[in-house]
PQR file with spaces between the fields and no chain letter, atoms N, CA, C, O and H, PARSE charges and radii, in Angstrom:
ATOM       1  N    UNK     1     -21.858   12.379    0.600 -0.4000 1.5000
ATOM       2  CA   UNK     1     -20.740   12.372    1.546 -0.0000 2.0000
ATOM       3  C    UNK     1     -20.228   10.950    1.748  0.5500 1.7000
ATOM       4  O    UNK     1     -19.024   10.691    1.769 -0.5500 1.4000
ATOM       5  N    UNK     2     -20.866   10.344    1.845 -0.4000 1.5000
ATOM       6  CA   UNK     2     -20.729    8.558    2.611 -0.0000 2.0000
ATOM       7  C    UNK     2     -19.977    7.813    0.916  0.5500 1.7000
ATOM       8  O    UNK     2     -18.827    7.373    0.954 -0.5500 1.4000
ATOM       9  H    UNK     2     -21.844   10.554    1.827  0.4000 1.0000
ATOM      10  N    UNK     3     -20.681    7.778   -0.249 -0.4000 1.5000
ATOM      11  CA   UNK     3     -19.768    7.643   -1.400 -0.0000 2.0000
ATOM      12  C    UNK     3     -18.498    8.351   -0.826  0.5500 1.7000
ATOM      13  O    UNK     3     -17.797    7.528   -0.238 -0.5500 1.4000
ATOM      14  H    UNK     3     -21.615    8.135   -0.280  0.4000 1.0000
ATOM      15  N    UNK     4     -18.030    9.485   -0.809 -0.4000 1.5000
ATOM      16  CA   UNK     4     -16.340    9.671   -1.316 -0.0000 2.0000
ATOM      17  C    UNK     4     -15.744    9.449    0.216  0.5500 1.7000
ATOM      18  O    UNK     4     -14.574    9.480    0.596 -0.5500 1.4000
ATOM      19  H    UNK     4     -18.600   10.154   -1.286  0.4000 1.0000
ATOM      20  N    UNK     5     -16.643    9.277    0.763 -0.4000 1.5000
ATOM      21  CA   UNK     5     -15.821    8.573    2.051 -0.0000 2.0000
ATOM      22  C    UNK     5     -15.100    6.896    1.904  0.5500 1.7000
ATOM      23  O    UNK     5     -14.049    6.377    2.279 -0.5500 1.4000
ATOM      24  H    UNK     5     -17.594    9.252    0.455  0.4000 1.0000
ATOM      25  N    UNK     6     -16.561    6.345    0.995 -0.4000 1.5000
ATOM      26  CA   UNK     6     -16.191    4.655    0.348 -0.0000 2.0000
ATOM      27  C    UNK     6     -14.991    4.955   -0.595  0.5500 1.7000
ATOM      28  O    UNK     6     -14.060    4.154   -0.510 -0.5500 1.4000
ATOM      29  H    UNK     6     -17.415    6.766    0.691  0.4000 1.0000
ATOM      30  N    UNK     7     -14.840    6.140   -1.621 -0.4000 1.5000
ATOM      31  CA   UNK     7     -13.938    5.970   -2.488 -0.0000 2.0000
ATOM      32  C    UNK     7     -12.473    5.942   -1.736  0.5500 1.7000
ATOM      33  O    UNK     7     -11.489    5.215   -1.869 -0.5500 1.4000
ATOM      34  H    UNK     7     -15.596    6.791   -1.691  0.4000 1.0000
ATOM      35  N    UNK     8     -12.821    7.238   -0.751 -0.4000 1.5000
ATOM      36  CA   UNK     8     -11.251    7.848   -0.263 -0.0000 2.0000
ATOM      37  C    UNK     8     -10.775    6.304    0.870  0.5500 1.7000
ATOM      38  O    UNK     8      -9.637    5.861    1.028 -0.5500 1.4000
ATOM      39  H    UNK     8     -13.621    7.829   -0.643  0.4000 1.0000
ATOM      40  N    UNK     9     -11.670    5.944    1.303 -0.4000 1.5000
ATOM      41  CA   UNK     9     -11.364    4.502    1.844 -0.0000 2.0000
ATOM      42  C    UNK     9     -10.578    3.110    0.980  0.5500 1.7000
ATOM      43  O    UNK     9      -9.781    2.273    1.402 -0.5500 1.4000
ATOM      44  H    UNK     9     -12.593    6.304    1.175  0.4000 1.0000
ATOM      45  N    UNK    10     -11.078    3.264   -0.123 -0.4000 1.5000
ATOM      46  CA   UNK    10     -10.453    1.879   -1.223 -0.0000 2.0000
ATOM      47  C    UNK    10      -9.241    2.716   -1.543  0.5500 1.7000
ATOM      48  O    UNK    10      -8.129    2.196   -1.636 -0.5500 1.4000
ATOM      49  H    UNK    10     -11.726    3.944   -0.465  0.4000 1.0000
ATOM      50  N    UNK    11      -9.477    4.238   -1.744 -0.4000 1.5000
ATOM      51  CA   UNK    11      -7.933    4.620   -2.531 -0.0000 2.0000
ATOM      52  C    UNK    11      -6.749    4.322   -1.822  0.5500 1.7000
ATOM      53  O    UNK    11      -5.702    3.905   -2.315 -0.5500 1.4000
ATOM      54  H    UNK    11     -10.380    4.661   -1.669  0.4000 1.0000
ATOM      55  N    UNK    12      -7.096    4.684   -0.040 -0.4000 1.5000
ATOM      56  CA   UNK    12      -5.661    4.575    0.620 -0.0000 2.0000
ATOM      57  C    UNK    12      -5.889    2.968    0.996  0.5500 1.7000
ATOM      58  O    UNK    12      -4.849    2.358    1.245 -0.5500 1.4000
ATOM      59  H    UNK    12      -7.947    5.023    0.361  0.4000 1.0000
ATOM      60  N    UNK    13      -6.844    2.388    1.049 -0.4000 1.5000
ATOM      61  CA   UNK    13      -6.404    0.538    0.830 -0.0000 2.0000
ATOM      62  C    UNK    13      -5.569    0.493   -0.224  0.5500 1.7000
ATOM      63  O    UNK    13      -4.468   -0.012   -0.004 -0.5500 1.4000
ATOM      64  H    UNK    13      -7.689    2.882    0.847  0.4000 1.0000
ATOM      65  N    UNK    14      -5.804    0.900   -1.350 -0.4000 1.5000
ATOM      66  CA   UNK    14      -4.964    0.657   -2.188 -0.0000 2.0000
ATOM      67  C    UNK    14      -3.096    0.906   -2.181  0.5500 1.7000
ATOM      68  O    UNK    14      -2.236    0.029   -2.268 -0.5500 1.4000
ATOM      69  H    UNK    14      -6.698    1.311   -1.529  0.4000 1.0000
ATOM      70  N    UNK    15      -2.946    2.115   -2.073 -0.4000 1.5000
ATOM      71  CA   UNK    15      -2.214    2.922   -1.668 -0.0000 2.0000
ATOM      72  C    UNK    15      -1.294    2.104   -0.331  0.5500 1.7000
ATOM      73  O    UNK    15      -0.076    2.068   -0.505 -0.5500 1.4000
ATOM      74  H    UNK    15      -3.644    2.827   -2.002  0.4000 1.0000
ATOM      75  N    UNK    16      -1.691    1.638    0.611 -0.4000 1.5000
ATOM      76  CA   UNK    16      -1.152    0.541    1.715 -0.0000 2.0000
ATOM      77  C    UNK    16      -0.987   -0.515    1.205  0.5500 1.7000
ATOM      78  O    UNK    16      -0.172   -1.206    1.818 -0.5500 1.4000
ATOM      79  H    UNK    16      -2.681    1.667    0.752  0.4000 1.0000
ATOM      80  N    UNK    17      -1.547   -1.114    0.041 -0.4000 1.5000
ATOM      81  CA   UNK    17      -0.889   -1.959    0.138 -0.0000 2.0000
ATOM      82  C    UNK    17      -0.131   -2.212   -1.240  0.5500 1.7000
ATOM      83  O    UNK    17       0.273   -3.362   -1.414 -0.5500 1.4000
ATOM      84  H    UNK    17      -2.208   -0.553   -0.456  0.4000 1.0000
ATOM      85  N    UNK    18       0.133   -1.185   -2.336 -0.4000 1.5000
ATOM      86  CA   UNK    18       1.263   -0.506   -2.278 -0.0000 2.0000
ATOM      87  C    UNK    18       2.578   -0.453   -1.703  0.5500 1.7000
ATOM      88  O    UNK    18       3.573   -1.058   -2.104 -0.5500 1.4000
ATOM      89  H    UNK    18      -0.195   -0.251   -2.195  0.4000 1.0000
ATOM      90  N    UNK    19       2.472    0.474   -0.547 -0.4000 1.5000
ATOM      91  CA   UNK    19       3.211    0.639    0.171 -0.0000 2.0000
ATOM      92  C    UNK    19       3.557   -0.844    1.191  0.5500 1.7000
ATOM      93  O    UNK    19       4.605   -0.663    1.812 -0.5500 1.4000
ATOM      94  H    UNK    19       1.664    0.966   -0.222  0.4000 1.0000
ATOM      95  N    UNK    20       3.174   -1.674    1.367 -0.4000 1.5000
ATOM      96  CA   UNK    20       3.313   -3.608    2.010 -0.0000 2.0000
ATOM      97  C    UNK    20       4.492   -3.849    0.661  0.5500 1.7000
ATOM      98  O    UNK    20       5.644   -4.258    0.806 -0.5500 1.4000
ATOM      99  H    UNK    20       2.323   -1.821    0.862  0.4000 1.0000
ATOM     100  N    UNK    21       3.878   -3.498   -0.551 -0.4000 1.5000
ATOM     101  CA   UNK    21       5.013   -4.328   -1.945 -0.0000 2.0000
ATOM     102  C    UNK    21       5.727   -3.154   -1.668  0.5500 1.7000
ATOM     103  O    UNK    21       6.566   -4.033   -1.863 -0.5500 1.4000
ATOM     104  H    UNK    21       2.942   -3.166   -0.669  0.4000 1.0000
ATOM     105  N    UNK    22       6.096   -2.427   -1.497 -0.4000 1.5000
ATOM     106  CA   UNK    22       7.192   -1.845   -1.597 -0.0000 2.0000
ATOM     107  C    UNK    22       8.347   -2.107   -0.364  0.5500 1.7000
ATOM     108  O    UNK    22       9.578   -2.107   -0.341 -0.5500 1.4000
ATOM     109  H    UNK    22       5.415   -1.712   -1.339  0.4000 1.0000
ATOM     110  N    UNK    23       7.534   -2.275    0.401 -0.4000 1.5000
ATOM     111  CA   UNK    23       8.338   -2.700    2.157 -0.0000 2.0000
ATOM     112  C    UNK    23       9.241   -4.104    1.439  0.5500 1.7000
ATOM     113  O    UNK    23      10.429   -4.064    1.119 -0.5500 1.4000
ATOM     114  H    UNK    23       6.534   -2.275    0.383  0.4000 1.0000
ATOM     115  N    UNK    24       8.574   -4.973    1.338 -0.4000 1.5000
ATOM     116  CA   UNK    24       8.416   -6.151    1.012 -0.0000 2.0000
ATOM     117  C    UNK    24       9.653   -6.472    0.152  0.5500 1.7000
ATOM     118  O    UNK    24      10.546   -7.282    0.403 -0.5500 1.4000
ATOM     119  H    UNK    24       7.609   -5.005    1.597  0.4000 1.0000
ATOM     120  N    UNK    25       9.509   -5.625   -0.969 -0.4000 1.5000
ATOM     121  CA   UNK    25      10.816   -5.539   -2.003 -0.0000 2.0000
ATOM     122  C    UNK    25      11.821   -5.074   -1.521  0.5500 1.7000
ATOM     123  O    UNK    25      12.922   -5.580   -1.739 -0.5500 1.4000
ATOM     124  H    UNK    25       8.785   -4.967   -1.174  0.4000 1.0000
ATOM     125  N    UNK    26      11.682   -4.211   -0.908 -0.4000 1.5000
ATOM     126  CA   UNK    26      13.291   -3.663    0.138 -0.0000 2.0000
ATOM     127  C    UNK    26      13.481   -4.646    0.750  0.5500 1.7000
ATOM     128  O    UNK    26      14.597   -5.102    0.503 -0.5500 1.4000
ATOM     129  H    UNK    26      10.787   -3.800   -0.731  0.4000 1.0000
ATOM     130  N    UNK    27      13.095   -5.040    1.235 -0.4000 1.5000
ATOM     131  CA   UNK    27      13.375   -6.130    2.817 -0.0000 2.0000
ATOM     132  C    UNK    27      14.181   -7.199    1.387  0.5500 1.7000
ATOM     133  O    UNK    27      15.411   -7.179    1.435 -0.5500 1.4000
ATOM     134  H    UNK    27      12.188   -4.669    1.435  0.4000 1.0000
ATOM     135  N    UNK    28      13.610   -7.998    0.298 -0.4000 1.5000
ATOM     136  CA   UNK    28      13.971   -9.014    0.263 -0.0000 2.0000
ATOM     137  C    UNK    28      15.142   -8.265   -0.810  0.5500 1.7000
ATOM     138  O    UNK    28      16.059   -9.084   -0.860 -0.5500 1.4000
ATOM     139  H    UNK    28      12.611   -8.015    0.259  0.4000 1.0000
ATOM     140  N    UNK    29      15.366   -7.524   -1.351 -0.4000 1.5000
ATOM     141  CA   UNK    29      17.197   -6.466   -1.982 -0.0000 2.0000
ATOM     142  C    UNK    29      17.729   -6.598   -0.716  0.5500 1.7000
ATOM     143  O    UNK    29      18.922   -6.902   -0.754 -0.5500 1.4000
ATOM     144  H    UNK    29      14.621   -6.859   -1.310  0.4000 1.0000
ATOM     145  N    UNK    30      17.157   -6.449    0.655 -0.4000 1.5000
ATOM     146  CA   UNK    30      18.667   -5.844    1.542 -0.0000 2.0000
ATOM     147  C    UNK    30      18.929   -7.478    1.936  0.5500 1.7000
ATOM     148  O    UNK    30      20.042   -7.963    2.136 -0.5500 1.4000
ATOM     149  H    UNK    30      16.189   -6.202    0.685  0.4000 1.0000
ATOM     150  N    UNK    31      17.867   -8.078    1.986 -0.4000 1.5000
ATOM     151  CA   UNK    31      18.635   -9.900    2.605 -0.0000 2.0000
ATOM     152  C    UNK    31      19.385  -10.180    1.038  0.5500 1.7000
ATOM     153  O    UNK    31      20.519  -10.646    1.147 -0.5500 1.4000
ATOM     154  H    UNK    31      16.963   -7.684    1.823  0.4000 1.0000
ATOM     155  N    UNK    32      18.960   -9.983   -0.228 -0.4000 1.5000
ATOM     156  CA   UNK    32      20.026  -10.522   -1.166 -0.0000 2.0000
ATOM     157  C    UNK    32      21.294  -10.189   -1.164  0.5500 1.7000
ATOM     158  O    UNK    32      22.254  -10.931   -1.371 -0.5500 1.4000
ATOM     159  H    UNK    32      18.038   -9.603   -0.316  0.4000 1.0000
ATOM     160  N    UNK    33      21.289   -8.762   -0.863 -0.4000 1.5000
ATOM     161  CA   UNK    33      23.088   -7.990   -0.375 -0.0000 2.0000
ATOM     162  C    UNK    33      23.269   -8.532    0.819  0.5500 1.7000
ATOM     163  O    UNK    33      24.292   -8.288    1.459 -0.5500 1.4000
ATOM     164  H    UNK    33      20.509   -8.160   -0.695  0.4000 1.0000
């Protein structure tokens, strides 16, 4: 149990921060327009 709790934990770390570069890239397209 405690493993796929560690996995499902790194996947959505991953996954967030992901989703930070994706924020990140919008934000700096809408200041270039």
């Amino acid at each position: 149990c405690r493993q796929g709790g560690d996995h499902f934990w790194s996947k959505s770390r991953l996954n967030i921060s992901l989703l930070m570069l994706d924020i990140e890239h919008l934000a700096r397209s809408k200041g270039l327009r």
